[in-house]
Every structure is written in C-alpha cells, then in structure tokens.
GUDO-57161 format. One record per residue (C-alpha): residue number from 1; residue in three letters; x, y, z. Coordinates in pm, 1 decimal. Example, Ala and Ser with C-alpha at 12.3 -4.5 7.8 and 13.67 -1.06 7.14 Angstrom:
// GUDO-57161
  num  residu        xx        yy        zz
    1     ALA    1230.0    -450.0     780.0
    2     SER    1367.0    -106.0     714.0
//
This chain:
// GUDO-57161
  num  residu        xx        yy        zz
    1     UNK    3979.4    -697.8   -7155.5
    2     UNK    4021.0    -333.3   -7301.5
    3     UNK    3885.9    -215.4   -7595.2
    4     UNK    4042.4    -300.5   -7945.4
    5     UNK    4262.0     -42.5   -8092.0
    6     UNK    4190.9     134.7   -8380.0
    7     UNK    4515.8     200.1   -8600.2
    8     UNK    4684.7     510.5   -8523.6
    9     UNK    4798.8     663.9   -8877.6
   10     UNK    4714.7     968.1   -9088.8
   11     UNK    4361.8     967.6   -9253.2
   12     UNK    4218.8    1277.8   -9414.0
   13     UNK    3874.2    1426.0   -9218.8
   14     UNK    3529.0    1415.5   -9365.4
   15     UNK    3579.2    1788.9   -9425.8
   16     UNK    3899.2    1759.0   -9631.6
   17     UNK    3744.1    1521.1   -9880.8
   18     UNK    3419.6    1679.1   -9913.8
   19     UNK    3653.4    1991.3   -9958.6
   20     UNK    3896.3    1826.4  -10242.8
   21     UNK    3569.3    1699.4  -10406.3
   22     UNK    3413.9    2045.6  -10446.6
   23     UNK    3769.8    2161.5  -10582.0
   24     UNK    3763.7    1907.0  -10843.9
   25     UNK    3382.2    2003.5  -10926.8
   26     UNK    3512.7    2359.7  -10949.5
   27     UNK    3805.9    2333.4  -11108.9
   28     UNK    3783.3    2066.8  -11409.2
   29     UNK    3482.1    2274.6  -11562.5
   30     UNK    3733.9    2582.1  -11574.9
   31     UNK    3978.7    2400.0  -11672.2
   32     UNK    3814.6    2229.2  -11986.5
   33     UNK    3670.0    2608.7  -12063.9
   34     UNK    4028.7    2736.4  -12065.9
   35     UNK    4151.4    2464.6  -12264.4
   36     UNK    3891.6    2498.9  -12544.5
   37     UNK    3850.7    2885.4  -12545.2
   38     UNK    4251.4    2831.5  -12592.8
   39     UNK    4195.0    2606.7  -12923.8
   40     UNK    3929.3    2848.7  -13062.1
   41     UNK    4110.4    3186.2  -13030.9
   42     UNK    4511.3    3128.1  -12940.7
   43     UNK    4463.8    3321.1  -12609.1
   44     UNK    4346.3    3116.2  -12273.5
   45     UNK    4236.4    3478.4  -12138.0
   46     UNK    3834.1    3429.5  -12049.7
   47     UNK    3595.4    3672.7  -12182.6
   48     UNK    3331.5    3875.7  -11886.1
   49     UNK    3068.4    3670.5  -11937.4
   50     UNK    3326.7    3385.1  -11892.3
   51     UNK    3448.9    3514.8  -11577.4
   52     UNK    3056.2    3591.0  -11469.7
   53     UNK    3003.3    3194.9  -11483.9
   54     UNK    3349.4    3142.9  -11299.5
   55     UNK    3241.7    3397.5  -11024.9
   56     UNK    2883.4    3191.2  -11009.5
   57     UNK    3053.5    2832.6  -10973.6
   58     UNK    3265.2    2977.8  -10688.0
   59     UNK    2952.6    3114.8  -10505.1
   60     UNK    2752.6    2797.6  -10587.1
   61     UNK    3077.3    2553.2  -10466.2
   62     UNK    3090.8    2775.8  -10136.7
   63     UNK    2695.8    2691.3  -10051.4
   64     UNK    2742.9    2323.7  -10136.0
   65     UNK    3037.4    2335.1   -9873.4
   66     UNK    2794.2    2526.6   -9591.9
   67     UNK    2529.3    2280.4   -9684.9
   68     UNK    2752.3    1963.0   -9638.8
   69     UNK    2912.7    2149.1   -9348.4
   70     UNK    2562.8    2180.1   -9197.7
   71     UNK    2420.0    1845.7   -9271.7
   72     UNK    2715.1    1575.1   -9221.5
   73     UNK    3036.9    1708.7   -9113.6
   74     UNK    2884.9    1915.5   -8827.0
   75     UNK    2643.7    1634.3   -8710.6
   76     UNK    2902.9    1413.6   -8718.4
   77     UNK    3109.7    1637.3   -8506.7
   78     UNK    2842.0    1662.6   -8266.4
   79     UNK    2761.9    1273.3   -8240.2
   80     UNK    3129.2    1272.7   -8223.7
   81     UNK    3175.6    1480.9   -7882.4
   82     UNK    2876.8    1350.5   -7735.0
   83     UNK    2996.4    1034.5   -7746.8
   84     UNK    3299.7    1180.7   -7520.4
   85     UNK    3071.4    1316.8   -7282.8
   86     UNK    2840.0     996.9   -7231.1
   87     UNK    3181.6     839.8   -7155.4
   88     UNK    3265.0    1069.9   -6882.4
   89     UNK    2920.5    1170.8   -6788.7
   90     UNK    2753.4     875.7   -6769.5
   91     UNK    2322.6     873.4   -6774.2
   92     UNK    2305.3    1294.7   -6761.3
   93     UNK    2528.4    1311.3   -7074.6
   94     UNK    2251.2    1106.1   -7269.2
   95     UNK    2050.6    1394.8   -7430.8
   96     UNK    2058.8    1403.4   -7838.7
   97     UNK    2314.3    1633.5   -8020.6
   98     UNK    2128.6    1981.7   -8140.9
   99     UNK    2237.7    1902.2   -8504.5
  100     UNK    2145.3    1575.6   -8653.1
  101     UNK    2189.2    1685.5   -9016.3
  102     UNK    2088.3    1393.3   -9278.7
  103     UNK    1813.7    1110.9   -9138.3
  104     UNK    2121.0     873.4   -9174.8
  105     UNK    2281.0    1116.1   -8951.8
  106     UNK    1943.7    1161.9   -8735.1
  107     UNK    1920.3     768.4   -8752.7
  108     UNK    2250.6     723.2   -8623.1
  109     UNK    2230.5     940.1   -8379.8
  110     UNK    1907.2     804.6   -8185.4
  111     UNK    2128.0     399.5   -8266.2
  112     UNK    2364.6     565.1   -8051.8
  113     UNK    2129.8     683.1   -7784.5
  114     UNK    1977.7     381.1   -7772.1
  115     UNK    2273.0     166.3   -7716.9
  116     UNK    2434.1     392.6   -7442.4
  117     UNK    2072.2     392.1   -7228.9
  118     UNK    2165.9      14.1   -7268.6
  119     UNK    2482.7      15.5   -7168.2
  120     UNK    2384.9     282.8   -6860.7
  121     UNK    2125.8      73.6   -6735.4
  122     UNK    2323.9    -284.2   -6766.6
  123     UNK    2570.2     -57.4   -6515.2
  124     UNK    2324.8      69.0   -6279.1
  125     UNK    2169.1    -328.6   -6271.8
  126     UNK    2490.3    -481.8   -6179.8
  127     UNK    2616.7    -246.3   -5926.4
  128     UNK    2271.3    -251.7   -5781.2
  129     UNK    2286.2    -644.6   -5833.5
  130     UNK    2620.1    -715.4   -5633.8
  131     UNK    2485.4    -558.5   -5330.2
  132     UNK    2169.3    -744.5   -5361.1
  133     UNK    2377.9   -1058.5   -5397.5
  134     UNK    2620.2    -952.3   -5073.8
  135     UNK    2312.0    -894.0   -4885.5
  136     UNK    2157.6   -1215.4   -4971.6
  137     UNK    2445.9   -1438.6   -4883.3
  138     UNK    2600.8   -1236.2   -4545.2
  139     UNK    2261.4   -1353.3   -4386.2
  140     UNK    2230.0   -1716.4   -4406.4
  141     UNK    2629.1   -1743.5   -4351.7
  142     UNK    2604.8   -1516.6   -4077.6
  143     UNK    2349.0   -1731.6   -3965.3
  144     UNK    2551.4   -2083.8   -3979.6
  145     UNK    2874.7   -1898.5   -3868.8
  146     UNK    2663.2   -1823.0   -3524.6
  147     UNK    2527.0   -2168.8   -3485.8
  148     UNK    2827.4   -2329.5   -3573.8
  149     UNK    2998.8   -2135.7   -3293.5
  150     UNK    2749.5   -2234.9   -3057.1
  151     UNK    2756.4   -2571.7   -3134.9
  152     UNK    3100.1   -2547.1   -3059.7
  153     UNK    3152.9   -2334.7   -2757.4
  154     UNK    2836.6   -2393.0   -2556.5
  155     UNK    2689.0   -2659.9   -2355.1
  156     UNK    2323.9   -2763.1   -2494.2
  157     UNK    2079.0   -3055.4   -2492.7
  158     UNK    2043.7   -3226.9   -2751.5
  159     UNK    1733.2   -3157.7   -2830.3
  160     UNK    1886.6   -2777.1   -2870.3
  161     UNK    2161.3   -2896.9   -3060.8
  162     UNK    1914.1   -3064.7   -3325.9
  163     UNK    1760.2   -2769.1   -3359.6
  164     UNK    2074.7   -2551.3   -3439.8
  165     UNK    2173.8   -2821.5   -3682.9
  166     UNK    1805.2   -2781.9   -3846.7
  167     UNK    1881.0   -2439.0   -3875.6
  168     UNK    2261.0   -2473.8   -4000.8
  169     UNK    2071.4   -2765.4   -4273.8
  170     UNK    1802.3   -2433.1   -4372.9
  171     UNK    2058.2   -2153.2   -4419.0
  172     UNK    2240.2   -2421.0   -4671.2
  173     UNK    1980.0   -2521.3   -4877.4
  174     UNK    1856.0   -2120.1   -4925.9
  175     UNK    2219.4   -2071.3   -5017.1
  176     UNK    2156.2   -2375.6   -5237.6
  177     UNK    1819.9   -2214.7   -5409.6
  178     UNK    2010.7   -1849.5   -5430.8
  179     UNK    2309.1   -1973.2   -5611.9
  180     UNK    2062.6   -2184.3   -5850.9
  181     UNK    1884.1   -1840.4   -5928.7
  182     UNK    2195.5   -1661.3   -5963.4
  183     UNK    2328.4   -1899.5   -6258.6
  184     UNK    1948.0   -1884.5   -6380.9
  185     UNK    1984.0   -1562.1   -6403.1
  186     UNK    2308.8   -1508.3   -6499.5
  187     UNK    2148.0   -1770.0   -6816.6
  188     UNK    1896.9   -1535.8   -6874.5
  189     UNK    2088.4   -1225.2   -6927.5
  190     UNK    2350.8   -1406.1   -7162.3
  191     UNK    2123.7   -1619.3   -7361.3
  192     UNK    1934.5   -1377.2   -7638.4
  193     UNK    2048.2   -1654.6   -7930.6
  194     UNK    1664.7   -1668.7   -7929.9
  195     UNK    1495.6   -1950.5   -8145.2
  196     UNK    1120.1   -1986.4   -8234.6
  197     UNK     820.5   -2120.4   -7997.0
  198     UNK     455.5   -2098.6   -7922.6
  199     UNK     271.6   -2032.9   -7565.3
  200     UNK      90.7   -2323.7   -7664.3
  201     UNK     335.5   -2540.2   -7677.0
  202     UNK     484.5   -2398.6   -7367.6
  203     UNK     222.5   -2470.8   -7137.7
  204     UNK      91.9   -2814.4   -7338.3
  205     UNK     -37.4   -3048.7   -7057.0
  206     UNK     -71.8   -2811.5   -6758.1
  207     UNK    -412.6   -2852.8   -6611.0
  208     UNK    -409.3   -2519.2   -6469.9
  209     UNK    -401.0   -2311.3   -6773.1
  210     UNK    -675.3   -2186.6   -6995.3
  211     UNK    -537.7   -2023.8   -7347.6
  212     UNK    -730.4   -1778.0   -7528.8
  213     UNK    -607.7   -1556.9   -7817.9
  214     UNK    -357.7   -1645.1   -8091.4
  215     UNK    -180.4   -1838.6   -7845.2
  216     UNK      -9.8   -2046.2   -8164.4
  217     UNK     149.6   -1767.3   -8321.1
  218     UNK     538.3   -1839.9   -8288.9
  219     UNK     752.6   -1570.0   -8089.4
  220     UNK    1139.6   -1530.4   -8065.8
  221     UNK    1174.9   -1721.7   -7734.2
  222     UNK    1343.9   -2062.8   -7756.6
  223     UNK    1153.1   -2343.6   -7632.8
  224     UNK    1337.1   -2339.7   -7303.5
  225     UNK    1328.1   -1962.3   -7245.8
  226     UNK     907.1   -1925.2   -7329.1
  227     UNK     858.5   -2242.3   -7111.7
  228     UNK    1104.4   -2095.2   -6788.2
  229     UNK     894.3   -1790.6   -6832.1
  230     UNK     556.3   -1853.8   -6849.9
  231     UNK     615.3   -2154.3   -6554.0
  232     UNK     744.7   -1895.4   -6322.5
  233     UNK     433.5   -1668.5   -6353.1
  234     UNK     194.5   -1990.0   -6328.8
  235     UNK     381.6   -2111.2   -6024.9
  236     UNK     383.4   -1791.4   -5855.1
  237     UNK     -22.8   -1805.4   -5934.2
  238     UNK     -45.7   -2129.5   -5751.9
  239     UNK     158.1   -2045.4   -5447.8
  240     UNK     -76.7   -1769.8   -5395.2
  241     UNK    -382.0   -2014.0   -5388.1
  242     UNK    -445.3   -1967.5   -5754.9
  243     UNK    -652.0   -2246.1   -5916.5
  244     UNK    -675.1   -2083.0   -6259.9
  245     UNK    -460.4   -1909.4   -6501.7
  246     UNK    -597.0   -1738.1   -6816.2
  247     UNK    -314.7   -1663.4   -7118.7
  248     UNK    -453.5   -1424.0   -7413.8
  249     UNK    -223.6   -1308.2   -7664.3
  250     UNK    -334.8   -1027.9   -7924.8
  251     UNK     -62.7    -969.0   -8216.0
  252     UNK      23.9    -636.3   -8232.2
  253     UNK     300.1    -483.6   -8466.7
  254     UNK     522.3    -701.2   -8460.9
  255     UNK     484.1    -816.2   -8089.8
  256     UNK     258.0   -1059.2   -7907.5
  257     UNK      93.8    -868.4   -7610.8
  258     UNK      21.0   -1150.3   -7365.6
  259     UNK    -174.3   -1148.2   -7052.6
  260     UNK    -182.1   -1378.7   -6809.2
  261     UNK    -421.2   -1306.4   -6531.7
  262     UNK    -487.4   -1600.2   -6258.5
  263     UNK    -780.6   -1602.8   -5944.7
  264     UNK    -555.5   -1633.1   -5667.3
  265     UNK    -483.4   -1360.1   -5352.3
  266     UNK    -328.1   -1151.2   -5583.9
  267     UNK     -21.8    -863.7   -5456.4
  268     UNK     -54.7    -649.7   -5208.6
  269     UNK     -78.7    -272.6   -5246.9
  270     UNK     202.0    -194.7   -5081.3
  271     UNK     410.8    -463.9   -5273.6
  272     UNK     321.8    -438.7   -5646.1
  273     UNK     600.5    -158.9   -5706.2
  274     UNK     846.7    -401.2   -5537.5
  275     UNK     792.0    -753.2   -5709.1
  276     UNK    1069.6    -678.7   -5973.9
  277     UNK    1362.0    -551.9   -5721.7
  278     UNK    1585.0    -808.3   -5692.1
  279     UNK    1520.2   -1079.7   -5385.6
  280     UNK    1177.1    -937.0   -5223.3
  281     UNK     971.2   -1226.9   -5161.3
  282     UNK     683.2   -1285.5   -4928.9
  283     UNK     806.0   -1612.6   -4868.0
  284     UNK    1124.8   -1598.8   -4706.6
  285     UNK    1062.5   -1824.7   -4463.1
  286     UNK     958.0   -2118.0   -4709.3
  287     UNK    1255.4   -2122.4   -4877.8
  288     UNK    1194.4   -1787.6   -5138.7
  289     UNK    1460.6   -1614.1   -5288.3
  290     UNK    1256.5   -1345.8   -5456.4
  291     UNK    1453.8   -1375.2   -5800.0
  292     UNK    1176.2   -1529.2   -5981.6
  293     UNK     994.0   -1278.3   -6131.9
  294     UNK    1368.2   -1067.7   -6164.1
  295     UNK    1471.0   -1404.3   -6409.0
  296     UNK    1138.2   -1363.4   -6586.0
  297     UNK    1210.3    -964.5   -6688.3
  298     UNK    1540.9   -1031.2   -6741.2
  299     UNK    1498.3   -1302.2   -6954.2
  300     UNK    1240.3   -1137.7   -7161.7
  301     UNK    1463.2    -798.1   -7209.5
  302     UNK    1768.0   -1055.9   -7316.1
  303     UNK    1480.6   -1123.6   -7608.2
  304     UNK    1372.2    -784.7   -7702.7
  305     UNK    1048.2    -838.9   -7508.8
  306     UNK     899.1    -666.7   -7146.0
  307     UNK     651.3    -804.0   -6869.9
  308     UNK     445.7    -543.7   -6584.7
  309     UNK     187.1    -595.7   -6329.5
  310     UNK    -144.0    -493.4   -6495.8
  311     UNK    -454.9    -401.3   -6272.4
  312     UNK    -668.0    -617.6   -6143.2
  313     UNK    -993.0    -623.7   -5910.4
  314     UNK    -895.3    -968.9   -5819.9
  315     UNK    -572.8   -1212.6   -5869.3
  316     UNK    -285.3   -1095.5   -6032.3
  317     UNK    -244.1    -976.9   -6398.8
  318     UNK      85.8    -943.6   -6559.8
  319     UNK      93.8    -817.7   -6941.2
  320     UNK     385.6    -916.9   -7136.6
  321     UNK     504.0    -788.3   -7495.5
  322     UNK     700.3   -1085.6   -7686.8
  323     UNK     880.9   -1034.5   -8006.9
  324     UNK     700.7   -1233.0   -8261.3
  325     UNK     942.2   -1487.2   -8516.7
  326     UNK     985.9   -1325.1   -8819.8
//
C-alpha cells in the first residue's frame, strides 16, 4: 500500500515567510515615522538622523534574516535532503546533518535518526528472516518429499517402511513447532499495545524460581507478554539441567534491569554470540526450532525493552532492561 499523498498545490517556503515577516518589521516602523513626521512639518522628507535609524533597521533586519537563515531554514534544508539520501542510500546515508540550528531543530533531527535506524534494521531483520524461514522449511520437506518417494517407488520391509513413516510423522510435527514460532513471533513483533505487569506475578507458583530485588514493581509488558518471556528463559534453564533460577530486578531510570541467572550447563563458548540468530538450537534433534530466545528479544524490543547474555562462571545469565509503567 503506497504512501499517502500529500496535496500538490502552491505553499509559500519557510524562507518567504520569515522574509515577508522581517519586511513588515521593517517597514511599518518607517512607515508610522513618515506618517507622523508628515503631520508635524507638511513634508514626509526624513531628516539624517532619520535616515541614520532607517539605515540601522535595514542592517539589523538583514542579521535577523542570516540568523534565521542559519538556525531554521538551513537546518531544515539539511534534515530535508538527508532525508532523500537515507531513502536512496539506505544504512550509510544515516549520519546527522552538519547544521542542526535550534534544539527543536537538533531534537528533530536525532527523532529522525532514530526512526530511520528503525526502519533500516526492521529491513535488514526481515530479509535476513525469509531466508532463515526458507532454510528452515526446504529441510524437513525435503526430507518427507524423499521418504515419500521411497515409500512409493521402492520395495522395503516393513519394518523399513515404519521407520520412513516415523521419520515422515518427525519432519511434520517440526514443521508443526516452526510454524507455531513463526506466528509467535510474528505476535511478538506486532503486539507493543503493552499493558502493565509484575515479574512476580509472572512467575507466581513456579517452584523453580527464586525472586530477589523489586521484583513487584510494575513494567510495560502485558501479562501475557512478561509471562511468554520470562517462561522461555526458565525453560531454556531447565532443559539445560538447571534446577534453580534466580530473578533480581534493580530500578534504574526509568527501566527495570533484570537478571536472571540459573545453575544449569550453561552456553558454550563457541555458541554465546549465536543464541539470538534466528533458528540455532542445540537441540535439533529433540524437536528445537531455535526461535525461542529470537521471540524473547523480539518481543522485548516490540516493548521498548532489550535482553543479552551476561557472564557467568557457571549457568547462564541473561540481563534484561524492561520499561517500567509509568
């Protein structure tokens, strides 16, 4: 669906009106000076000192129209054509403008920046994404495509036949879990309505977690969102032979830094700069689709908050910042 349209019609530029404005400030001084100097003598012809102020207003007008020149119309220029450029140029075009002018301006400006880094990185993620998602799927279809077949064409026992039916019955239900994290997913990066809710409440009941900090103070997760993120970290805790998992939160201007640190195997050297990508699991062959911890930083960023792998001598320790409810 493209864009919506602003009207095409004539409109006067930021430079005209400031430029009409300083005219007016100019002119209606001389002109009430004319008038009265007109009333008090019979002639509108202005005296030297007169003409002295006159000369003065003119030089004073002209730096009022370099100083708004300098600090709004030429920022606004600026943000202008860099805007143009970020369109064509896509995550190299995203430096700031040399002239920010007013803080407004300056303000603006680093809204602007802000919103295209979005927009540059929501790009790059779904590209990068849709050929997770292709890669994902080809396999276990490729998979029962190829058993299917040879259920078909060849001649087997049936003990070998069971087993390519276990398989077919395997490659469907991960293409079962997959598309159940993909709409998970795809809820976590539309949902950012938000709502109120407490860890405490989140995690009320489980037997595994211990809660220390101001684990009551309410954050801008909903209910459903705080609960489908904190019970992905404490199930990934327990599949790892966890038998305890700590929670602190700390409030901290304006955001709840939580950690949640557990005493299971912990990750892997060689695989804590991977757990985010999109579908690495260690457990592909129990049914992992490695989208867990992907829902749980997606989620969180649809909220304003984050979530990294801390260090840790032992276990695993993820720090996460939540938005606390205003």
């Amino acid at each position: 669906m493209p864009a919506p349209r602003v009207a095409q019609k004539w409109r006067p530029t930021l430079a005209m009106i400031v430029l009409a404005v300083l005219m007016i400030v100019l002119v209606l001084p001389v002109g009430i000076a004319v008038w009265f100097r007109a009333l008090a003598s019979g002639t509108p012809h202005l005296g030297a000192n007169e003409l002295g102020a006159l000369g003065l207003a003119v030089v004073i007008t002209v730096v009022i129209g370099v100083v708004f020149s300098r600090t709004i119309t030429g920022p606004i220029n600026a943000l202008i054509e860099r805007t143009a450029k970020i369109g064509k140029g896509g995550r190299a075009a995203i430096v700031a403008p040399e002239r920010l002018g007013t803080r407004e301006i300056a303000t603006l400006s680093q809204s602007f920046l802000d919103l295209a880094q979005r927009l540059v990185d929501r790009t790059e993620y779904v590209s990068s994404f849709a050929a997770h998602v292709s890669h994902e799927l080809k396999s276990p279809v490729t998979a029962i495509r190829g058993s299917a077949e040879l259920l078909r064409d060849a001649e087997m026992s049936a003990d070998e036949r069971r087993r390519f039916l276990d398989h077919i019955i395997a490659d469907s239900d991960r293409l079962t879990g997959l598309l159940e994290r993909l709409r998970e997913l795809a809820r976590a990066d539309l949902d950012s309505t938000g709502g109120s809710s407490t860890i405490a409440a989140a995690v009320a009941g489980d037997q595994l977690v211990a809660l220390v900090g101001a684990t009551g103070a309410a954050v801008s997760l909903g209910p459903e969102a705080l609960k489908a993120v904190l019970q992905q970290l404490i199930r990934n805790a327990a599949e790892h032979g966890a038998t305890r998992v700590t929670i602190d939160a700390t409030p901290t201007e304006g955001m709840l830094r939580v950690r949640v640190s557990d005493n299971g195997t912990g990750i892997s050297p060689g695989n804590r700069d991977r757990i985010f990508e999109p579908f690495f699991t260690t457990r592909r062959e129990s049914g992992g689709t490695g989208m867990g911890l992907q829902i749980v930083s997606s989620m969180l960023a649809a909220h304003g908050g984050s979530i990294e792998l801390a260090p840790s001598e032992a276990g695993a320790v993820f720090e996460l910042l939540l938005p606390l409810a205003e």
